[in-house]
C-alpha positions in Angstrom: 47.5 12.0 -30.4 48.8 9.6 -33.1 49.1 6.9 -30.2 45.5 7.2 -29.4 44.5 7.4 -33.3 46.7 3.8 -33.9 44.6 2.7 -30.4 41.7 2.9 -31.8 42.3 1.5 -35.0 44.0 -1.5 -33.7 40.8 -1.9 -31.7 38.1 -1.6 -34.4 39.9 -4.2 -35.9 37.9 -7.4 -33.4 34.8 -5.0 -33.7 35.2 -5.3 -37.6 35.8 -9.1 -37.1 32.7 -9.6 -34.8 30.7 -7.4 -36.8 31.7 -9.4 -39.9 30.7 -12.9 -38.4 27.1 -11.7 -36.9 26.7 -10.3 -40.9 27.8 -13.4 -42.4 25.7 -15.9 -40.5 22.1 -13.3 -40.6 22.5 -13.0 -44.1 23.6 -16.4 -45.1 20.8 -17.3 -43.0 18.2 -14.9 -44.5 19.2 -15.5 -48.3 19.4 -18.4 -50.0 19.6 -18.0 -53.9 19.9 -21.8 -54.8 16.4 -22.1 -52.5 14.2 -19.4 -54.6 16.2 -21.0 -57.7 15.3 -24.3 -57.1 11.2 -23.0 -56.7 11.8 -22.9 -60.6 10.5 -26.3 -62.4 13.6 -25.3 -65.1 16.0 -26.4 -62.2 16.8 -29.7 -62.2 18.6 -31.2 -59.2 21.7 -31.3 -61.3 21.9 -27.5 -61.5 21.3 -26.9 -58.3 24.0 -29.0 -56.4 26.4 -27.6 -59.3 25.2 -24.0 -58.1 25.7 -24.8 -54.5 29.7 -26.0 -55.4 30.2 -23.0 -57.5 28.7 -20.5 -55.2 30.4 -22.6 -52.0 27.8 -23.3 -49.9 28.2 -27.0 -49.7 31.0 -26.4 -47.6 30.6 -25.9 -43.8 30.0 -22.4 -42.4 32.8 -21.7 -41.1 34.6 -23.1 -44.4 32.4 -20.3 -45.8 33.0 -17.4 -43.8 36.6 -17.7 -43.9 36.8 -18.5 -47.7 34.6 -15.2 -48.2 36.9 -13.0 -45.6 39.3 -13.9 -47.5 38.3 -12.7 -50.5 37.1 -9.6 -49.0 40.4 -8.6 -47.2 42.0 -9.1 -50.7 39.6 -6.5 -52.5 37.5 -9.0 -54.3 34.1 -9.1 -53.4 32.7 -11.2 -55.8 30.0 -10.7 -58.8 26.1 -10.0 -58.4 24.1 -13.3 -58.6 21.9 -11.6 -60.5 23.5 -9.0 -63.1 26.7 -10.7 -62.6 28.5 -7.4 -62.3 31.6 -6.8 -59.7 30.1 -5.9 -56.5 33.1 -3.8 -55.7 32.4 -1.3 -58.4 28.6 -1.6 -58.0 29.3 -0.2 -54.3 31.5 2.4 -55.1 29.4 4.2 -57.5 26.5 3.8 -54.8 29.0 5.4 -52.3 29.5 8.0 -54.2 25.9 8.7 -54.9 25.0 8.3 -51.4 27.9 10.6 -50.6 26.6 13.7 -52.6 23.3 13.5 -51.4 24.1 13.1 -47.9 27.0 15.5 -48.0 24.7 17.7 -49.6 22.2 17.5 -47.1 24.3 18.0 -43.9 26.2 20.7 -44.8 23.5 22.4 -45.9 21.8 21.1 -42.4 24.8 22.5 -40.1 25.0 26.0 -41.9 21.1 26.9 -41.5 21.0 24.6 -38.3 24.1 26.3 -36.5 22.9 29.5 -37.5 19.4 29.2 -36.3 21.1 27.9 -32.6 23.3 30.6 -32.4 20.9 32.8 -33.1 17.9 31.8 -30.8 20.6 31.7 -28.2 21.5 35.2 -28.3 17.9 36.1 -28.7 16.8 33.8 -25.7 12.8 33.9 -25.5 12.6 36.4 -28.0 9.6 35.9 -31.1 12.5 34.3 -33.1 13.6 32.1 -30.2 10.1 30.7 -29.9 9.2 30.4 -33.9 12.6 28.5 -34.3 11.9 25.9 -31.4 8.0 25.7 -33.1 9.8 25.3 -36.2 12.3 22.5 -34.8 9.6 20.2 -33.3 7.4 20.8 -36.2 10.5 19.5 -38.1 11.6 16.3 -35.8 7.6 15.3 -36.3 7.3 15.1 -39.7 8.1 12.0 -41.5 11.0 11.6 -44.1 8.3 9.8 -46.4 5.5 12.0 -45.8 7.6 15.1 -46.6 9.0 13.7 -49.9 5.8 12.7 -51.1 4.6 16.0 -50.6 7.5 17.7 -52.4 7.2 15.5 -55.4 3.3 16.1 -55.7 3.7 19.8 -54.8 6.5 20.4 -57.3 5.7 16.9 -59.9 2.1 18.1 -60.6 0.6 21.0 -58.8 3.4 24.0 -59.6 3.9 22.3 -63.7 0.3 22.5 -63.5 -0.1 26.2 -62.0 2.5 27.7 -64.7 2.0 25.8 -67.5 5.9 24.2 -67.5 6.8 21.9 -69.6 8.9 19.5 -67.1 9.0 20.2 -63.0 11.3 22.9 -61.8 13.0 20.2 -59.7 13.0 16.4 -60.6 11.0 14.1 -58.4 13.2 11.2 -59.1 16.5 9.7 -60.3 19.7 11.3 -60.9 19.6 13.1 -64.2 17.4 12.7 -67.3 17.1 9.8 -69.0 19.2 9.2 -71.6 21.4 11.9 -71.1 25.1 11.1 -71.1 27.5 12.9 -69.2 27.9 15.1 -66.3 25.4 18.0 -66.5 25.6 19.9 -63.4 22.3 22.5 -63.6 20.8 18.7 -64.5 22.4 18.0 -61.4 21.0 19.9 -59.0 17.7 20.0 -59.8 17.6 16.3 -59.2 19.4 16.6 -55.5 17.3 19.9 -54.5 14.2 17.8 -53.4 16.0 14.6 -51.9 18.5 16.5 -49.7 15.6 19.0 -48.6 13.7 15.8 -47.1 16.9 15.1 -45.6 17.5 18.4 -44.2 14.4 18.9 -42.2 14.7 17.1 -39.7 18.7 17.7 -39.4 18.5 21.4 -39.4 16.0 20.7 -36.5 18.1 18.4 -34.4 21.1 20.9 -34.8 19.5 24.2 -34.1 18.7 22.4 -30.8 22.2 21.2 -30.0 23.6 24.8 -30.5 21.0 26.7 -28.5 21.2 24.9 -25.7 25.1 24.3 -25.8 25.2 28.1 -26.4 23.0 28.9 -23.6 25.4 26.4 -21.2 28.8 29.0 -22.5 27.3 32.0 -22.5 27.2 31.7 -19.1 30.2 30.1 -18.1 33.3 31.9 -16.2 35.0 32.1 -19.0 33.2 34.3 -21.3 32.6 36.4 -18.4 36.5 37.1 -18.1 36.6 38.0 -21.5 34.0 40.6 -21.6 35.7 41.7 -18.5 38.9 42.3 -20.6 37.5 44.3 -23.2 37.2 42.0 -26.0 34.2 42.9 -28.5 30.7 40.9 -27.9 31.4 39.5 -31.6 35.1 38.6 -30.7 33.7 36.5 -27.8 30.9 34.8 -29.3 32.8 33.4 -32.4 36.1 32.5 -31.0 35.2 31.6 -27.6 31.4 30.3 -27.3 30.8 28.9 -31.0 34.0 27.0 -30.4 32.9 25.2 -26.9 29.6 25.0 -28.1 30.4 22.9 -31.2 31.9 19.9 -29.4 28.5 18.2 -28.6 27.2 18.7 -32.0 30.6 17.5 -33.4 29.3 13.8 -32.2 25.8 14.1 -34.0 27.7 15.8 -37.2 30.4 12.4 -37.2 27.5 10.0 -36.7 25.6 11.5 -39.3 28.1 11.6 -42.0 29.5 8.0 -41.3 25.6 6.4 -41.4 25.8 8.4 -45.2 27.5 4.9 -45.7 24.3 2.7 -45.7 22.6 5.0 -47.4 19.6 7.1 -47.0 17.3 4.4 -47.6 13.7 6.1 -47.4 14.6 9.2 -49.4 16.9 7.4 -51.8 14.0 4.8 -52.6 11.2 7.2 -52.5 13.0 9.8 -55.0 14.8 6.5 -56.6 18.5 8.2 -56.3 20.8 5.2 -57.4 23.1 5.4 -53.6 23.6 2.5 -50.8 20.0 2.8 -49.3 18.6 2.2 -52.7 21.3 -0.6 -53.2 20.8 -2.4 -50.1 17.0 -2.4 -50.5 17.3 -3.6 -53.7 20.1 -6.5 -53.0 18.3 -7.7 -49.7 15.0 -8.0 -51.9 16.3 -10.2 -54.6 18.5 -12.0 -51.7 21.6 -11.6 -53.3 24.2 -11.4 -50.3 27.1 -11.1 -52.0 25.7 -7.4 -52.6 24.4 -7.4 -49.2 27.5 -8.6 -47.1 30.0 -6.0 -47.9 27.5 -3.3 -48.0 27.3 -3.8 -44.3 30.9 -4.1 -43.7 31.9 -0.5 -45.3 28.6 0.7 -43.5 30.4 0.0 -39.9 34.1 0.5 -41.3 32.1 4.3 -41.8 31.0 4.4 -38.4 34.3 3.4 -37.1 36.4 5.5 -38.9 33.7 8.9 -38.3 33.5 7.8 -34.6 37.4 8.5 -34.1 37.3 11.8 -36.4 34.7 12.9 -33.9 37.5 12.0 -31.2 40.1 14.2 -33.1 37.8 16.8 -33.8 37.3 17.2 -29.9 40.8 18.6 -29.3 40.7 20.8 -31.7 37.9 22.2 -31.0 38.8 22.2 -27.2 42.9 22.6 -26.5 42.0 21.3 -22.8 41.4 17.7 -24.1 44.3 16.1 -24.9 44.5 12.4 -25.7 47.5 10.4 -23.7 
């Protein structure tokens, strides 16, 4: 196992590289800030070619790429052209952000989700089984957008409205009240309630569909058979025998799911504006300042990298009949 683990790593390494370069040239490509400075009649030429040498793009691209890679590698990843503030701090407090919400939202997803699955399998083409796969498409068909705006008009104005409340019962936007200092965690959670609900629906819905139908696949296995035929209890056999095989698939969806919580959850973070990597990456790309952008997109894959082989790990644990050589 810790061969394959040191494998792997040693290979993302080129796909980090590659990854890197294609990043590098689209954004340098797609974002020039001397350009839109230059649109300015305040900008003489002077400024702008002393701009261009301090930011270093009169060198040659591939003068560029490397001077930037190294910087990167080191930990410094420069200043915001704009606010002039580290990007590397800027990006970990938008991780973090990102990382409630998102965490919030999938465990929440895989509790009611794995539940539902298990459930409808057991109950195959019973009135539950049917209202939970209604319930799932109904779920995968409604848009995260949609959804949120919904929420924040059902729960912003009609329900204040209704009772007479003085503020909402959840917050339609942000991350706490304004001008409040500290951590406040009732003030908390009734900012994430809404934002990780959006995010939930169509989650819960996906993985109540992995499980059923991974469920329904053990149930009827050999297996399972053999160990009703031994005399262990139906309960026994469904939680430490079926649940466990029956995980496995949704342990890839679960991995790619919480490694993409790395760029962000971009329509519900900018719709309920919750200050995480969607809502930083939007912002950035719009005001083309790339060196926000650029090592936003490098931690996003470094995520997806790093989930992908938990997922791989995750396998033989779940399943002692897959060993890694």
């Amino acid at each position: 196992m810790f061969r394959f683990i040191v494998r792997r790593l040693i290979y993302s390494i080129p796909v980090l590289l590659v990854a890197s370069i294609l990043v590098f040239v689209v954004v340098r490509a797609s974002a020039n800030p001397v350009a839109a400075l230059a649109l300015s009649p305040r900008t003489s030429p002077a400024d702008r070619i002393r701009l261009e040498h301090e930011l270093g793009l009169d060198k040659k691209g591939y003068q560029q790429y490397i001077a930037w890679l190294s910087h990167f590698v080191r930990g410094d990843w420069g200043k915001s052209l704009l606010s002039n503030r580290p990007v590397g701090k800027d990006i970990r407090e938008a991780l973090a952000n990102s990382a409630v919400l998102g965490l919030a939202g999938v465990g929440f997803s895989l509790l009611i989700g794995v539940g539902i699955g298990v459930y409808s399998s057991l109950k195959q083409y019973s009135f539950f089984d049917h209202f939970a796969t209604t319930g799932a498409f109904v779920g995968l068909s409604i848009p995260n957008f949609w959804f949120a705006l919904l929420l924040q008009i059902f729960f912003g104005l009609y329900l204040t409205k209704w009772f007479h409340l003085k503020e909402p019962i959840f917050f339609i936007a942000g991350m706490q009240r304004p001008g409040t200092l500290g951590f406040h965690p009732l003030d908390r959670l009734r900012h994430l309630v809404l934002p990780a609900l959006v995010l939930s629906v169509q989650i819960i819905a996906v993985y109540s569909r992995f499980v059923r139908a991974s469920m329904l696949e053990v149930l009827h296995s050999d297996f399972l058979r053999t160990a009703r035929a031994k005399g262990l209890r139906e309960r026994r056999v469904v939680v430490r025998h079926a649940m466990r095989n029956a995980l496995i698939p949704l342990t890839t969806q679960v991995a790619l799911d919480v490694g993409g919580i790395a760029a962000g959850l971009i329509i519900t973070e900018q719709i309920f504006q919750w200050p995480g990597m969607g809502k930083y990456f939007i912002d950035a790309i719009g005001a083309g300042d790339y060196p926000q952008v650029l090592p936003w997109v490098m931690v996003t894959v470094a995520f997806v990298i790093i989930f992908n082989l938990v997922a791989d790990i995750m396998y033989a644990v779940l399943d002692p009949r897959i060993r890694y050589a």
